[in-house]
Steps between C-alpha positions, in 0.01 A plus 500: 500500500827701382625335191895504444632518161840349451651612189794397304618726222679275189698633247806447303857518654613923433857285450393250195323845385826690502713233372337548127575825464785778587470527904310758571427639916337281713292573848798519781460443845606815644216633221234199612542612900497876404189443377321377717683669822360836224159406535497445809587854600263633232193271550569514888121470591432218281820298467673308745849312432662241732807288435363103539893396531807411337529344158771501291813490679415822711199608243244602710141355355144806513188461540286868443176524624245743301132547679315804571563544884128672515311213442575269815633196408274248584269653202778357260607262280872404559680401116843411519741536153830370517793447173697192514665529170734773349243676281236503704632759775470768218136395483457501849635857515295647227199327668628660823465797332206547391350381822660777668358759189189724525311228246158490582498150477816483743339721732200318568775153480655662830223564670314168485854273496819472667764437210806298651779531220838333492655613232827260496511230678823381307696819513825284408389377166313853400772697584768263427333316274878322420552338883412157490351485798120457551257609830171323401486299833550792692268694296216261528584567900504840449138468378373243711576748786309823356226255413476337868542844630220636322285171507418449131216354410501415119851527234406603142817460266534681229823289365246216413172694492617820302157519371344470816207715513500687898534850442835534656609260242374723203706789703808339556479456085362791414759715708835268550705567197818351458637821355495698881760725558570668893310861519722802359613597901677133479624527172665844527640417865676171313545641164327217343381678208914509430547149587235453166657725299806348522487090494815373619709316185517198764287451808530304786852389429593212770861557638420273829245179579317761764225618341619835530777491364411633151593825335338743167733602242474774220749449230568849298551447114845546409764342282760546800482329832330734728517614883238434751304657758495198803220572734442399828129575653433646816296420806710408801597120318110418572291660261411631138686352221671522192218725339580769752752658193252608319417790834833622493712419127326554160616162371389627121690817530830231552433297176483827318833584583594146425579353922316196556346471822441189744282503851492210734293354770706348787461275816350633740599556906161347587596219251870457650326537882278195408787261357697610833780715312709726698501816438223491261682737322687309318243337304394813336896615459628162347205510271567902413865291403357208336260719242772688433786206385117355307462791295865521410510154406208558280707796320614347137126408470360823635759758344610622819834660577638332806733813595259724475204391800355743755319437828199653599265466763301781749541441889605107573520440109772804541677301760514198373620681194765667711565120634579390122698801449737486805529112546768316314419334190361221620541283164680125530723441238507138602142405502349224295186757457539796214283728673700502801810591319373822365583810713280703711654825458333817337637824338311740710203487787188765481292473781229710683499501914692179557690344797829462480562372815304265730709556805245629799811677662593637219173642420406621837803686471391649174179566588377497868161383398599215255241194477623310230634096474407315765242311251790412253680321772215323665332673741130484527279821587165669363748832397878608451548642805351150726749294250790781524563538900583140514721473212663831632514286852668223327737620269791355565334141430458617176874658425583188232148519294564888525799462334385307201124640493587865582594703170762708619679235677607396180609881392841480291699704260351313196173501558297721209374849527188516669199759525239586715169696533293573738165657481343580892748706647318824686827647677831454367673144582710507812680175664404496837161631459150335469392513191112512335545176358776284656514246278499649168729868591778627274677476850545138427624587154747776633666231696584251234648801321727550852597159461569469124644847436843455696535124268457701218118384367270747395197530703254768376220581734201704436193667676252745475682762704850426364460830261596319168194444244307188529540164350397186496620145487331505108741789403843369703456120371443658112803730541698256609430200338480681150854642572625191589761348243478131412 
């Protein structure tokens, strides 16, 4: 008869671990599912990964299946390894690993067992490990279903039998270290090795109750107050987080010229979509606003100058920089709450292939092949262009949120210099035409200088083909920010 081991990895909290010593980078979940979708395309014969559902508030939960698809299955063993605490995921992944590795041992593990791993089964706590909230029942469903599915016969847990003697117990010990870190493809493709090198001064900084809403910040030594780098992460206001700096800004390379630097997570759409918010957008835009009047609040403690605070972000962290930049200040004088009074203006935006505008007419008219925004303003489709025809269709039931979610509706003769690079262009950047990439073109950028230039704002755009030497949002945030006056 097929025995089923259920294992549960225990270990101490990654969080009470940091907490006694100066923060130092911890496993992220854009790193965690880069992983695993990594070895999946480079174990493909012996590696299977499915999503088992959502955890998390829109977190979907794995489960990886390693075996040796040349032995049939019915020859096998089935084990099944699962982490329900924060720590244990990293054990889980370096026991992952070396299941997947040319280890003799591992080998001949593959071909007489079918290994079942779920690596996180609480992605909210490991990967937020401040959110109060807690997924135990549903990750006690989670298993209940793998188990049924694959009709286990016997559990062996390792939480209260650590010294249990099967011999995938002695593996799992011998081979799950605590210390794992994602394979050098992962690391390199989300710069973690910089994210190590360069501990934010405060992590995880709550601006909000959502459990998102937190933000890093690097404080540069200096006697005088000093400016700041604000940066907004990418991924279409539904993935990666605030770590995502660290692949385009060399946050150490700031605090040597003496800018601090702050990165925030957000809301978000797939959050607003679930409390029924509409548009979704604004979640992630009100919280861009929020972090921003947080930080500033925070600046007699901190030693930041106020004055002197940039925006940054690359694709919809550029617009929702652009959105801070153009709005009104959006600071109450009259509230009862100190955070709220502080402004949400900043010197100067740098950003790297954002939107500034949301409008589908206004786009198609840009660019004939535009697919962008529908998403942001609640419409539902497996890619841009299913979400983008009806949004296009429906426009004009959208002119009011366009108006205060749309960057350059808010365009004005005060609002700060802005400028933007783009990086894709293969023909030079004509309104009207299609473009390689609609969504990130310098056409897009070339417009908002159209519509700032005649009110007087400085919009610089650049592009690979625009004949001027290249630069990047490093060098135009340093030269800026360092001539800046107090």
């Amino acid at each position: 008869m097929n025995k089923i081991f259920f294992v549960l990895l225990g270990l101490l909290s990654p969080l009470q671990a940091q907490e006694k010593r100066a923060p130092m980078h911890r496993l992220t979940w854009e790193e965690y599912a880069g992983t695993l979708a990594h070895w999946r395309k480079a174990f493909p014969k012996v590696a299977v990964l499915e999503s088992r559902g959502m955890s998390g508030q829109n977190m979907p939960v794995y489960l990886l299946k390693v075996t040796d698809p040349t032995v049939k299955n019915t020859d096998k063993q089935v084990c099944l390894v699962t982490a329900t605490k924060n720590a244990d995921t990293l054990r889980a992944m370096a026991f992952t690993e070396w299941c997947l590795s040319d280890d003799s041992a591992a080998v001949e593990l593959r071909k007489k067992q079918i290994v079942l791993i779920m690596p996180c089964l609480n992605p909210l706590a490991m990967f937020y490990p401040r959110a109060e909230a807690t997924e135990n029942e549903e990750a006690s469903d989670w298993v209940r279903a793998v188990i049924e599915e694959h009709h286990p016969v016997e559990q062996v847990d390792l939480v209260s039998a650590s010294s249990a003697n099967s011999v995938l117990a002695q593996m799992i010990r011998a081979c799950a270290s605590s210390n794992w870190t994602p394979p050098a493809e992962v690391r390199r493709l989300y710069a973690t090795d910089e994210a190590h090198a360069t501990p934010a001064t405060v992590a995880d900084v709550l601006y909000g109750p959502h459990f998102r809403q937190t933000m890093d910040v690097w404080l540069a030594k200096s006697e005088k107050p000093t400016p700041v780098v604000f940066y907004i992460h990418g991924g279409g206001w539904g993935a990666q987080d605030k770590t995502d700096i660290h692949q385009h800004l060399d946050v150490r390379a700031f605090l040597d010229a003496g800018i601090a630097v702050a990165s925030i997570n957000y809301r978000f759409l797939a959050d607003a979509n679930a409390a029924k918010v509409s548009p979704p957008l604004q979640w992630p835009l009100k919280d861009a606003a929020r972090a921003l009047q947080h930080l500033r609040s925070k600046a007699g403690e901190w030693n930041l100058d106020k004055t002197r605070i940039a925006a940054s972000g690359v694709s919809a962290g550029g617009c929702s920089s652009l959105w801070l930049a153009m709005h009104d200040d959006m600071a109450d004088a009259k509230s009862a709450d100190p955070i709220a009074r502080e402004s949400t203006r900043v010197l100067f935006t740098v950003t790297k292939a954002p939107q500034p505008s949301l409008d589908p007419k206004q786009l198609v008219e840009w660019i004939p092949n535009s697919e962008y925004g529908g998403h942001a303003f609640g419409y539902v489709g497996k890619t841009r262009k299913e979400t983008f025809a009806p949004f296009l269709a429906n426009r004009e039931k959208h002119l009011a949120d366009l108006h205060k979610w749309s960057p350059m509706f808010h365009a004005s003769a005060d609002d700060p210099f802005a400028v933007i690079l783009t990086t894709k262009e293969d023909k030079p950047p004509v309104k009207g035409e299609p473009q390689k990439d609609p969504t990130h073109s310098a056409v897009l950028g070339l417009m908002l200088q159209d519509a700032l230039t005649p009110l007087g704002v400085k919009c610089e755009v650049r592009h690979p083909l625009d004949g001027k030497p290249e630069t990047t949002m490093q060098e135009v945030l340093l030269q800026h920010l360092k001539s800046s006056k107090p």
